[in-house]
C-alpha positions as CSV (number, residue, x, y, z in Angstrom):
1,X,51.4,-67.2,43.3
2,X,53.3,-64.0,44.6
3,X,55.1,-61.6,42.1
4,X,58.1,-63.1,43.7
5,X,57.4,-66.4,43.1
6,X,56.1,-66.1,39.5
7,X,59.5,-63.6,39.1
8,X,61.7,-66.6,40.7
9,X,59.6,-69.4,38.2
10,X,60.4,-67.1,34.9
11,X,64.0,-66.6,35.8
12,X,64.1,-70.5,36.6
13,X,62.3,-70.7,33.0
14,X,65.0,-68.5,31.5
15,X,67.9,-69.9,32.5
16,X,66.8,-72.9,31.8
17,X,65.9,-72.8,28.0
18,X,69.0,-70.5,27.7
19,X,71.0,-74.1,28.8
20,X,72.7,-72.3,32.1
21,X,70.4,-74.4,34.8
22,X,71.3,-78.2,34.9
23,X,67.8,-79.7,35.0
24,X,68.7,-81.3,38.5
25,X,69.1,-77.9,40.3
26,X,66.0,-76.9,38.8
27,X,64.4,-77.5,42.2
28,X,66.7,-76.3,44.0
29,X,66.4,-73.0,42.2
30,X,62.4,-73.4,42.9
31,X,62.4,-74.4,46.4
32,X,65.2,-71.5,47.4
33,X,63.8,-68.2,45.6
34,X,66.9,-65.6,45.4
35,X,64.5,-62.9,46.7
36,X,64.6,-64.4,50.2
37,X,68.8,-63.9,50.2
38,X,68.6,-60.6,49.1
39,X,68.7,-57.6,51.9
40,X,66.9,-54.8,52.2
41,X,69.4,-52.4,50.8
42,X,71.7,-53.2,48.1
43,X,74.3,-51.3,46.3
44,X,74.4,-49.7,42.7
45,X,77.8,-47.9,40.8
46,X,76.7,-44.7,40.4
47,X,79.7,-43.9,38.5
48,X,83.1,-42.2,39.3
49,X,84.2,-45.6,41.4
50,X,81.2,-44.8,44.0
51,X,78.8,-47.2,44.5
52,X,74.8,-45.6,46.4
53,X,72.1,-47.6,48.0
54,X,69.0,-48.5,46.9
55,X,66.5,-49.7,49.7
56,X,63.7,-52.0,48.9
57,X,61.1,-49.9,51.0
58,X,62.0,-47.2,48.7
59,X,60.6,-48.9,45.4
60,X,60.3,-52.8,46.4
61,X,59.0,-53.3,42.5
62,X,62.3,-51.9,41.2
63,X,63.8,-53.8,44.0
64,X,62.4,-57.2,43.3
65,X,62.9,-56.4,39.4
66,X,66.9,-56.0,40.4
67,X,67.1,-59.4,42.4
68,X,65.5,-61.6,39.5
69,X,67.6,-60.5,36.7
70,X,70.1,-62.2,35.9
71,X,73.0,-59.9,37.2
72,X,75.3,-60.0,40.6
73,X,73.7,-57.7,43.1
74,X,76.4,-55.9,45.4
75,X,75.5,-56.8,49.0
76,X,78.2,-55.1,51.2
77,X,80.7,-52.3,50.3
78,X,83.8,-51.0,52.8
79,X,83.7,-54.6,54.8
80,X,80.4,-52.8,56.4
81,X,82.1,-49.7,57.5
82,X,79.7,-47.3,54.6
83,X,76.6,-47.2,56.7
84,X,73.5,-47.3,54.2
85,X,72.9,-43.5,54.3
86,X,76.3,-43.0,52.7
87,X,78.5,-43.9,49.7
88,X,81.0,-46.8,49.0
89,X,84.1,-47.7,47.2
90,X,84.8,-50.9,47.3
91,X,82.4,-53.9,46.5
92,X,83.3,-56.3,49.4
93,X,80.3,-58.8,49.1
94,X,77.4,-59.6,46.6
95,X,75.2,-61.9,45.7
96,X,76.0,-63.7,42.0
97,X,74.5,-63.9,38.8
98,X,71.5,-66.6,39.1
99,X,73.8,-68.3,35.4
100,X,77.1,-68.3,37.2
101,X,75.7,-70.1,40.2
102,X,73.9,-72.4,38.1
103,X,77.2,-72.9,36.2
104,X,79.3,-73.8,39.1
105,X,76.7,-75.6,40.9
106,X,76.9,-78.1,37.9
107,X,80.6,-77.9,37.6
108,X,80.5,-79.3,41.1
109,X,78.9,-82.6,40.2
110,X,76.9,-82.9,43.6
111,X,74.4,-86.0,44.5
112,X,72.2,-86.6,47.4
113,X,74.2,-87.2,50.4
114,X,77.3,-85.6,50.0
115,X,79.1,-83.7,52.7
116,X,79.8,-80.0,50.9
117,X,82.1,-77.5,52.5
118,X,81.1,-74.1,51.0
119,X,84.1,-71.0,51.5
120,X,82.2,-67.9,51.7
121,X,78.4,-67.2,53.0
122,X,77.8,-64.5,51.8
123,X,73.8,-63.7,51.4
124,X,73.3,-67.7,52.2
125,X,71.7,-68.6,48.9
126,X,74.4,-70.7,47.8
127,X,74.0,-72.7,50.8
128,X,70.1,-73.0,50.7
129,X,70.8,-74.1,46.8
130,X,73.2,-76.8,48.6
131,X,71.0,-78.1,51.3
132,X,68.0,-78.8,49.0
133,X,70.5,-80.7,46.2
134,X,72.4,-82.7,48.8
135,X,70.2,-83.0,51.9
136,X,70.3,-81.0,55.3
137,X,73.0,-81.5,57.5
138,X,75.7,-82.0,54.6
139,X,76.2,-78.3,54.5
140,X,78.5,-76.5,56.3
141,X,79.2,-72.8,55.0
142,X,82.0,-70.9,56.1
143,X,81.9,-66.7,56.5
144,X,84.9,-64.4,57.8
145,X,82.5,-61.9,58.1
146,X,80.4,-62.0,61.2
147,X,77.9,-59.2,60.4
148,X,77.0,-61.4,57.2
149,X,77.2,-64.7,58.8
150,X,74.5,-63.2,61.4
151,X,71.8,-62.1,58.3
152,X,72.5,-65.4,56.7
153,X,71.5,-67.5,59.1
154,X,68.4,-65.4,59.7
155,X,67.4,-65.6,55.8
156,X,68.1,-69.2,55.9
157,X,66.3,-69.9,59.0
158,X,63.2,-68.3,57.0
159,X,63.8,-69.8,54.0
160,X,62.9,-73.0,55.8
161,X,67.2,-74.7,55.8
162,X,69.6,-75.0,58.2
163,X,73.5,-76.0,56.9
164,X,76.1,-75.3,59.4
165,X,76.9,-71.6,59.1
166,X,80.3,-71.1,61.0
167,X,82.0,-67.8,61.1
168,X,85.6,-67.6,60.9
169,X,88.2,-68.0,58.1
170,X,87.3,-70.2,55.4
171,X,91.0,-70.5,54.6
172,X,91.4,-73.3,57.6
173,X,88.6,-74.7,56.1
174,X,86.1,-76.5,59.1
175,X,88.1,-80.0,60.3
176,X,84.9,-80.8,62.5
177,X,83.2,-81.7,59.3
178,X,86.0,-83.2,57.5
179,X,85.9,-85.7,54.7
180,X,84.3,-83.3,52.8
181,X,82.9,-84.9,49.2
182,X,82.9,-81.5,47.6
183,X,84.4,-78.3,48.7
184,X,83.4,-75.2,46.4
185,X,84.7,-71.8,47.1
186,X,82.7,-68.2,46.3
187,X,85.6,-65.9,46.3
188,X,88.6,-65.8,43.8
189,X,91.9,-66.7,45.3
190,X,95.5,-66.8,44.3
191,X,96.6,-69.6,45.9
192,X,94.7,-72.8,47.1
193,X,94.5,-73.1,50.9
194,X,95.9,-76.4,51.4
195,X,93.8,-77.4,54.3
196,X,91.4,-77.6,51.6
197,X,92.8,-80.2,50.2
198,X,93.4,-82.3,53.6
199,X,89.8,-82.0,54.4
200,X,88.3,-83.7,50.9
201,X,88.0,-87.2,50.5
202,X,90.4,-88.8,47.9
203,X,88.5,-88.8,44.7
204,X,86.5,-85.6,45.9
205,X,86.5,-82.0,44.5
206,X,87.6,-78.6,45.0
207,X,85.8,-75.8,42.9
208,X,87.1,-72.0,42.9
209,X,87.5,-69.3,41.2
210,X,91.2,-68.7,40.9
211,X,93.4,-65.9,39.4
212,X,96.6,-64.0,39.9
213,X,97.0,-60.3,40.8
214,X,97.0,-59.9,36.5
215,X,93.7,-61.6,35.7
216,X,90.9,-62.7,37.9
217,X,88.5,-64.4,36.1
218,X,89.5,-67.9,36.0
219,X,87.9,-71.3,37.6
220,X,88.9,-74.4,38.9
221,X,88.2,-77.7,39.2
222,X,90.5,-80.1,41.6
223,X,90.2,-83.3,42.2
224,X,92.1,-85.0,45.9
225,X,94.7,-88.0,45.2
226,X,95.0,-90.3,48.2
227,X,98.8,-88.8,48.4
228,X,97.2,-85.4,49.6
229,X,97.7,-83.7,46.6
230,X,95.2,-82.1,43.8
231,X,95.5,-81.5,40.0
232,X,92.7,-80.0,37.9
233,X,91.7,-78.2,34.7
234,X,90.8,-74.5,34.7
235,X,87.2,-74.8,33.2
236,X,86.3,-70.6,32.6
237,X,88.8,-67.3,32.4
238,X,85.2,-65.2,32.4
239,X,84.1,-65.4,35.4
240,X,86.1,-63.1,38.4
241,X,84.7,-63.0,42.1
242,X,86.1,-60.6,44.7
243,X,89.3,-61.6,46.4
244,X,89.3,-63.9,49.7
245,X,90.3,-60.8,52.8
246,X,93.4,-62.2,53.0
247,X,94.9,-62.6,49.5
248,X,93.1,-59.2,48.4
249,X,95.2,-57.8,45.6
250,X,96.5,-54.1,46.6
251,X,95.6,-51.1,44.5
252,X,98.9,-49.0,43.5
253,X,98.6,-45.2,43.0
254,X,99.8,-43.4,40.2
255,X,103.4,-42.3,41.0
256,X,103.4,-38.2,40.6
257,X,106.6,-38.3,39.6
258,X,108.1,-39.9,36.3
259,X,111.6,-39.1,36.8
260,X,114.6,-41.5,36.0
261,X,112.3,-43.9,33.6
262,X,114.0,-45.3,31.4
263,X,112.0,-44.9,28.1
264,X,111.2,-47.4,24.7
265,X,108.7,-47.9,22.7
266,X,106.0,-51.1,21.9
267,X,104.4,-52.3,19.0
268,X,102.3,-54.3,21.1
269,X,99.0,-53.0,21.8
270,X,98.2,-53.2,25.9
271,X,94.4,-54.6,24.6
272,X,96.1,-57.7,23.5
273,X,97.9,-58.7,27.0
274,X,94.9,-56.9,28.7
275,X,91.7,-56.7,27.6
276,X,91.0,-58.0,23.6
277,X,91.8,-62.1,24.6
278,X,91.1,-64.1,27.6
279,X,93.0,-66.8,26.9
280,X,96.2,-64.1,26.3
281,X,95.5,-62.2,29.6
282,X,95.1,-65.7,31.9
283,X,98.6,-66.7,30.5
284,X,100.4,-63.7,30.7
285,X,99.1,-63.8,34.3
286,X,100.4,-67.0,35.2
287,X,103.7,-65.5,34.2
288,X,104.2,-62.6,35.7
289,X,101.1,-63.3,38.6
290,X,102.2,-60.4,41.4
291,X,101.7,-57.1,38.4
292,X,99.0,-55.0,39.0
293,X,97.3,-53.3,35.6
294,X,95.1,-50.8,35.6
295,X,93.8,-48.4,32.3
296,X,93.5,-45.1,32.5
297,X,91.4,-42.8,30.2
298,X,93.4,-39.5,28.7
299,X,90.6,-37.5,29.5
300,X,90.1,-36.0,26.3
301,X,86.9,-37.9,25.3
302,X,89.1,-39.8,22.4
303,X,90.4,-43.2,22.9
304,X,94.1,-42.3,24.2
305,X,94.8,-44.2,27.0
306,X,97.7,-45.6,29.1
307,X,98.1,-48.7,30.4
308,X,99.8,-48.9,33.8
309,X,101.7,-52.1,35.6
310,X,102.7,-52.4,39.2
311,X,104.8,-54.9,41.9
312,X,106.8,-53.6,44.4
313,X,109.1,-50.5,43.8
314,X,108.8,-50.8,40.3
315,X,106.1,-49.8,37.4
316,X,105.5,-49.2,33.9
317,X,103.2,-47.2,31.6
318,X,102.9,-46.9,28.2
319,X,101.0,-44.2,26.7
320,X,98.5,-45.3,23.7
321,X,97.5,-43.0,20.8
322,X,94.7,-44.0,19.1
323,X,95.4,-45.2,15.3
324,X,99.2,-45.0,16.5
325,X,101.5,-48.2,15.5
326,X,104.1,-47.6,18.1
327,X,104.2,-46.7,21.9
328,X,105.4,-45.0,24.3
329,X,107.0,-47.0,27.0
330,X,108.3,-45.4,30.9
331,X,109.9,-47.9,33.0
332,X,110.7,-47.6,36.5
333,X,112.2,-49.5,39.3
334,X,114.2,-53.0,39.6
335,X,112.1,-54.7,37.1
336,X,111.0,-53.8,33.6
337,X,107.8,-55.0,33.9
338,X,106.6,-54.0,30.2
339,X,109.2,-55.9,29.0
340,X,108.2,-59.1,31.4
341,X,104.5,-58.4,30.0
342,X,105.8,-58.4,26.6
343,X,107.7,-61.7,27.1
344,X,104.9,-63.8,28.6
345,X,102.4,-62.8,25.4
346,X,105.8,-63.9,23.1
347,X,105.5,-67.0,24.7
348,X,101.9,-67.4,24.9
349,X,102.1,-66.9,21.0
350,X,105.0,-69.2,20.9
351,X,103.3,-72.3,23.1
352,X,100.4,-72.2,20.0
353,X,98.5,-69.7,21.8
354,X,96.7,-72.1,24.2
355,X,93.2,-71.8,25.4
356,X,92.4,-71.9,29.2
357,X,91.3,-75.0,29.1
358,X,94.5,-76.5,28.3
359,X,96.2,-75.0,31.6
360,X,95.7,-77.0,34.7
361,X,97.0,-76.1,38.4
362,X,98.2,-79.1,40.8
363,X,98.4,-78.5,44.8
364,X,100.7,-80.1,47.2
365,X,101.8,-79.9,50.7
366,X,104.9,-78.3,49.7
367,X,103.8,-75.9,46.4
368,X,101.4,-74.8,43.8
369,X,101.6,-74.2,40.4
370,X,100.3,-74.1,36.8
371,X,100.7,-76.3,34.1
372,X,99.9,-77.2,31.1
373,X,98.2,-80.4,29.4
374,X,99.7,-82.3,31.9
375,X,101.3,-82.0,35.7
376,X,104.7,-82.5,34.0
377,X,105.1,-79.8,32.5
378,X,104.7,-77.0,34.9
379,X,104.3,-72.8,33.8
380,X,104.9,-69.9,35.7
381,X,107.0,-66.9,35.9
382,X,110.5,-67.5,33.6
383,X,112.8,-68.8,35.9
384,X,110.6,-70.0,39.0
385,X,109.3,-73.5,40.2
């Protein structure tokens, strides 16, 4: 046995006393080692928002130690445009943690001879996971990227599978395959591409994570009507992918300029609609989904902070002393989108403070939306359909 192999058999091991592999896609896990996925160099944060390479030919122990933990390894950075000599910003693909994979591979509920649609290539190891669950020639895996679609069907030709690896966008699905029994998405996205839903079977399922420009970090689970709709339960607000290219959330700059805010004050703490509850930050999301947050450290070393909120022409920030029991609160623009944020945690509180997992999202031909317990009673931003 090679130090990859007995590496691959102990992270199998691990996951699986720890209860995150399914015994069913231990196998799969087996016969499809994450080591032959991984490329040569891969990408760690180094700090600052930069993220540096770290080659395998450079220290192939530390290297293989890296692909069988059980962490997300970043693959790409800049869409490809950082050659590997220099340094990225922006983690555009990756490989996941070995427990999230196992997670939604269960969540997926595959059996032998199933067609699968998979959105997103990536590295291919998804796919290979796939093939050896459902049977080759039931996979078809969908990459926008072309450079990545290339080195995935490489590492899956030598890993011994071949699913369909088609490049294009994964957004229009693939109709030459179409019924699909399962279709399961690897990148977050805002809204549902209903072509998606056309191209599963009635009674099939859509997995994906899902989130609004607020919160990424949520899942779900669809399941295809015969009326071309789908309705489904969120089942995790922990677990956030990168965006789908074309619904990438944008990131707003600072304004230099605070002039003609118009000024309050909070006794809400930012952590509570931001950071301190999941369940509070996925439901303010679905209420005011287009705002942008970000955090930003005062600098001092202390824990003063401000919290910052963005859509369109209009912003918010409010300043956060630590110990402090009020705020400050700047507001600019058309909206006062503090207040809005303020509002949607009052009525999270109000609603009984719901988990996730009482939230569902249903998907027609004509719109999308989130509800909660049931279709009927839809959620969104105050106002809106």
């Amino acid at each position: 046995m090679t130090d990859a192999e007995a590496l691959n058999r102990r992270l199998v091991d691990e996951l699986a006393a720890a209860g995150a592999l399914p015994q069913e896609w231990r196998a799969p896990f087996l016969a499809a080692p994450r080591h032959l996925f991984v490329p040569r160099v891969i990408w760690e944060d180094a700090g600052g928002g930069t993220l540096t390479p770290r080659r395998r030919d450079e220290n192939p122990a530390a290297w293989l130690s890296a692909v069988y933990a059980d962490e997300a390894i970043v693959t790409q950075v800049d869409d490809g445009a950082t050659p590997d000599t220099g340094t990225g910003s922006r983690v555009t693909s990756s490989i996941s943690k070995p427990s999230i994979v196992a997670r939604m591979l269960g969540d997926l509920e595959v059996e032998r001879g199933m067609r699968v649609l998979e959105i997103g290539t990536g590295t291919g190891w998804n796919a290979a996971l796939l093939t050896h669950a459902v049977g080759e020639g039931n996979v078809t895996t969908v990459e926008v990227d072309g450079v990545l679609a290339e080195r995935a069907r490489t590492a899956l030709a030598g890993a011994g599978v071949s699913p369909l690896v088609v490049t294009g966008d994964g957004a229009g699905g693939y109709p030459p395959g179409a019924p699909y029994d399962r279709v399961i998405a690897t990148a977050s996205v805002r809204v549902v591409p209903y072509p998606w839903v056309t191209q599963t079977r009635p009674g099939g399922l859509i997995l994906s994570p899902w989130g609004t420009a607020y919160d990424n970090g949520a899942l779900v689970r669809l399941t295809v009507d015969d009326r071309g709709a789908a309705y489904g339960p969120f089942l995790d607000n922990t677990i956030a992918f990168m965006w789908v290219r074309a619904q990438r959330v944008p990131r707003p700059a600072v304004p230099a300029h605070l002039a003609g805010v118009a000024e309050s004050t909070t006794t809400l703490h930012p952590d509570a609609v931001a950071f301190d509850d999941y369940d509070a930050r996925f439901a303010v999301g679905v209420r005011v989904p287009d705002v942008v947050t970000r955090f930003e450290d005062a600098g001092d070393g202390g824990d003063d902070f401000t919290f910052w909120a963005f859509s369109g022409a209009s912003w918010a920030r409010v300043d956060v002393i630590d110990g402090a029991v009020s705020h400050r609160v700047r507001q600019h623009g058309p909206r006062a989108l503090w207040t809005e944020i303020e509002a949607a945690y009052r009525w999270w509180e109000e609603a009984g403070r719901p988990e996730t997992g009482r939230f569902g999202l249903a998907v027609t031909a004509d719109r999308q939306y989130v509800y909660l317990d049931s279709p009927g009673t839809p959620v969104g931003r105050p106002g809106s359909r």
